[in-house]
C-alpha positions in Angstrom: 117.0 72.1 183.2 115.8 75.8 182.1 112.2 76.4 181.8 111.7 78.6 178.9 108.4 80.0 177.8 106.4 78.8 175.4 107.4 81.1 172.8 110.7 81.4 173.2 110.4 77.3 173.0 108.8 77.2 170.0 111.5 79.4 168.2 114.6 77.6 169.9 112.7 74.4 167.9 112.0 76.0 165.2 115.7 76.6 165.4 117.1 73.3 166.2 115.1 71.8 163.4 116.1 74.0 160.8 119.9 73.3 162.0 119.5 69.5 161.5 117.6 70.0 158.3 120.8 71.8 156.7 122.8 69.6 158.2 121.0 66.5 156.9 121.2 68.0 153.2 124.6 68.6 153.2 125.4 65.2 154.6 122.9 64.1 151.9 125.2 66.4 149.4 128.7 64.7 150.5 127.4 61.4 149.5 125.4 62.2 146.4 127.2 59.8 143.5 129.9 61.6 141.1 129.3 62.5 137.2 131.3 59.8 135.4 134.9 60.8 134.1 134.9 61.7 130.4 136.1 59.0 128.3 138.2 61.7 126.6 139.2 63.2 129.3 143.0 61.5 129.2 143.7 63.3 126.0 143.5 66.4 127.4 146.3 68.7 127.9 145.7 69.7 131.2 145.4 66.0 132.0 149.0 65.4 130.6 150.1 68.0 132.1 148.9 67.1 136.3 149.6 63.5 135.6 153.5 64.8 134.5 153.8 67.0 138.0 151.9 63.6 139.7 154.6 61.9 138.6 157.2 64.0 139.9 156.0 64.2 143.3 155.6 60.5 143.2 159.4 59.9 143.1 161.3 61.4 146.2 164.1 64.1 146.3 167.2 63.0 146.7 169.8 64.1 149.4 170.9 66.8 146.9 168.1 67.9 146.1 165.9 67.8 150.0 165.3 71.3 150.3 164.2 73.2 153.4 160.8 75.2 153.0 158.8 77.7 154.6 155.0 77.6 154.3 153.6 80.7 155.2 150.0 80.0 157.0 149.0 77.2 158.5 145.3 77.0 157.2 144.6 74.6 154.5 146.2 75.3 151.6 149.2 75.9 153.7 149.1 72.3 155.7 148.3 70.6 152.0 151.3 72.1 150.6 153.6 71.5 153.6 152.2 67.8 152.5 153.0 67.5 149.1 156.7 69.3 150.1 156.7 66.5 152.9 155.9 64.1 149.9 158.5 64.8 147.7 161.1 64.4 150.0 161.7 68.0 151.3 161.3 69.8 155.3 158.9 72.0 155.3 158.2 74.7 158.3 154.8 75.8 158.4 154.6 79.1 160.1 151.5 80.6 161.4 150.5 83.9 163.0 148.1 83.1 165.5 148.4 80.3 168.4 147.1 77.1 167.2 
């Protein structure tokens, strides 16, 4: 082990601590319960409308219609799409500028 001084102890403690304390509080935050669903909230239109597009990505493409797709960046929104494209029945190629 490293033998630090007492003060530069203390801070590195001070520091760990701190770092599990925000670490706790957003575990805490993950699992806090949701706000209930509006009872209304089926009426809306922009309801309607997601559970309409839902639907189509729900029901595969067919031969005809497989198309090949290029996803340009591989982060998240990227790899989600390539998903949903996966989903519905269609090859996507993600394509990423850095080495992953």
């Amino acid at each position: 082990g490293v033998l630090l001084p007492r003060p530069m102890l203390r801070t590195a403690t001070i520091s760990l601590l701190a770092a599990l304390s925000s670490l706790l509080s957003v575990a805490a935050a993950a699992h806090a319960p949701r706000p209930p669903t509006p009872s209304r909230i089926k009426l809306t239109q922009n309801f309607r409308e997601a559970a309409a597009l839902s639907a189509k990505l729900a029901d595969p493409a067919t031969p005809q219609q497989r198309k090949k797709v290029a996803v340009i960046g591989g982060g998240l929104s990227g790899l989600a799409c390539a998903k949903y494209l996966s989903d519905a029945g269609h090859t996507p190629l993600v394509l990423e500028a850095r080495d992953v």
